[in-house]
C-alpha positions as CSV (number, residue, x, y, z in Angstrom):
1,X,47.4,108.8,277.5
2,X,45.8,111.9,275.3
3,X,48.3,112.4,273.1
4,X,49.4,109.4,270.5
5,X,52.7,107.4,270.7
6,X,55.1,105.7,268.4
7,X,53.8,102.4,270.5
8,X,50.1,103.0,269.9
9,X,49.8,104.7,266.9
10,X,47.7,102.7,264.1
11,X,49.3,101.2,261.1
12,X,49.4,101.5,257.4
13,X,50.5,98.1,256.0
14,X,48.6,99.2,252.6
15,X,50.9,102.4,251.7
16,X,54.1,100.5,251.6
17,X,52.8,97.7,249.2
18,X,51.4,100.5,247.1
19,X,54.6,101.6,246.7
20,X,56.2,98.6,246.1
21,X,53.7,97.3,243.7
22,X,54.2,100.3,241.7
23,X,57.9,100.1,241.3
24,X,56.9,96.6,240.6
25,X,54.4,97.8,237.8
26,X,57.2,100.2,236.4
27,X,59.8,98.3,236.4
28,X,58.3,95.2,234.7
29,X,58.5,96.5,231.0
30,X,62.3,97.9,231.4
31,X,63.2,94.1,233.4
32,X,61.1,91.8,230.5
33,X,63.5,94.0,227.9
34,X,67.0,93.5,230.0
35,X,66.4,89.2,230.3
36,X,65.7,89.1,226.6
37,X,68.6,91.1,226.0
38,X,70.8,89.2,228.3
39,X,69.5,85.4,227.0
40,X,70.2,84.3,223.5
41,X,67.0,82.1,223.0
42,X,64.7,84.9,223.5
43,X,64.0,88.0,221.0
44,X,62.8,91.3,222.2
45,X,59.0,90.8,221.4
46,X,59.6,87.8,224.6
47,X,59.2,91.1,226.4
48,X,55.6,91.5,225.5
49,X,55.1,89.1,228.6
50,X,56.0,91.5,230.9
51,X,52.6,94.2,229.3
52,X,50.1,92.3,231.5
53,X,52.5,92.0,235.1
54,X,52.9,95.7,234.6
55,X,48.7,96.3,234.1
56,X,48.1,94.1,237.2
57,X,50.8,95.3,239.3
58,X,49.7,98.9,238.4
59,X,46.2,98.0,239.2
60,X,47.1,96.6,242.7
61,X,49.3,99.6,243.5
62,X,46.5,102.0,242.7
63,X,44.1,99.6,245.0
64,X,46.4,99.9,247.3
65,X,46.8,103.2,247.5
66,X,43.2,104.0,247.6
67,X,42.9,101.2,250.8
68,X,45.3,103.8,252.5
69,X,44.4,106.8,251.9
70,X,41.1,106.0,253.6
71,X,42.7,104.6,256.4
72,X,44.8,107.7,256.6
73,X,41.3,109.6,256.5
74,X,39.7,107.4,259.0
75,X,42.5,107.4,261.4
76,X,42.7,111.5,260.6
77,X,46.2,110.9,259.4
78,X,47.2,109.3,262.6
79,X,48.5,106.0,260.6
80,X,50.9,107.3,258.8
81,X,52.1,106.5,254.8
82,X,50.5,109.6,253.0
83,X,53.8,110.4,251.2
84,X,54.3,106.4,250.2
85,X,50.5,105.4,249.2
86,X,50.8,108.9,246.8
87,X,54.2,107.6,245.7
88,X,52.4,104.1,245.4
89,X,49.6,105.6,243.2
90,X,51.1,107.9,240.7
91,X,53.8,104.6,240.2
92,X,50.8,102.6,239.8
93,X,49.4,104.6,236.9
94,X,52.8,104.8,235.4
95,X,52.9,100.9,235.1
96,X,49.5,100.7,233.8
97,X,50.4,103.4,231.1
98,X,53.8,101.4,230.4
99,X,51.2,98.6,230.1
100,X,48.9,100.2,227.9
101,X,51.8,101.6,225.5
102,X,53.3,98.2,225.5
103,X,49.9,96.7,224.1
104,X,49.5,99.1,221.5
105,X,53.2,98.1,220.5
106,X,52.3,94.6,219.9
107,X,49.3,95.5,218.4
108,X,50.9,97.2,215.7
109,X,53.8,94.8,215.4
110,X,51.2,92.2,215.4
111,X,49.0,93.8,212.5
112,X,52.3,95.2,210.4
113,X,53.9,91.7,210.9
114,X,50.8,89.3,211.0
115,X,48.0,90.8,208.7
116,X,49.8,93.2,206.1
117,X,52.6,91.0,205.0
């Protein structure tokens, strides 16, 4: 068969995950601030937990992404996922900047709280 079927067409188990990691990675920050909302033992700065799930799950989604967009080179976009590992990346470095503002909020809240008083 010349030309490429659903049945024989390579996969692209890698732009999915992106994705998913990167919703993961932007939604951690927003969740870690809803529990401590929700529970009565915990105070908002509980939510500072949630900095370093949202840097590694940005991380992985940007991995991720990368892994398929060079399958999606190799296979000369034969495996699919381009809009999904793009979705994945730009997620991905979303989370990791949620990350990275979330760190310099408990830096300062750390130093205003810790250091000056």
């Amino acid at each position: 068969m010349a030309a490429p079927t659903s049945s024989n067409r390579p996969g692209n188990p890698a732009a999915p995950l992106a994705l998913l990691f990167g919703l993961l990675a932007v939604a951690a920050i927003p969740l870690g601030i809803l529990i401590t909302n929700y529970r009565n033992d915990l105070r908002l700065l509980h939510a500072g937990f949630a900095v370093p799930l949202a840097a590694v799950f940005g991380f992985v989604a940007i991995r991720l992404a990368r892994r398929a967009r060079r399958r999606l080179e190799r296979t000369i976009g034969r495996a699919r996922g381009a809009v999904p590992a793009r979705l994945g990346r730009i997620l991905g470095w979303l989370g990791l900047y949620f990350a990275l503002i979330g760190a310099i909020a408990l830096a300062f809240y750390y130093v205003e709280y810790h250091l000056l008083s």
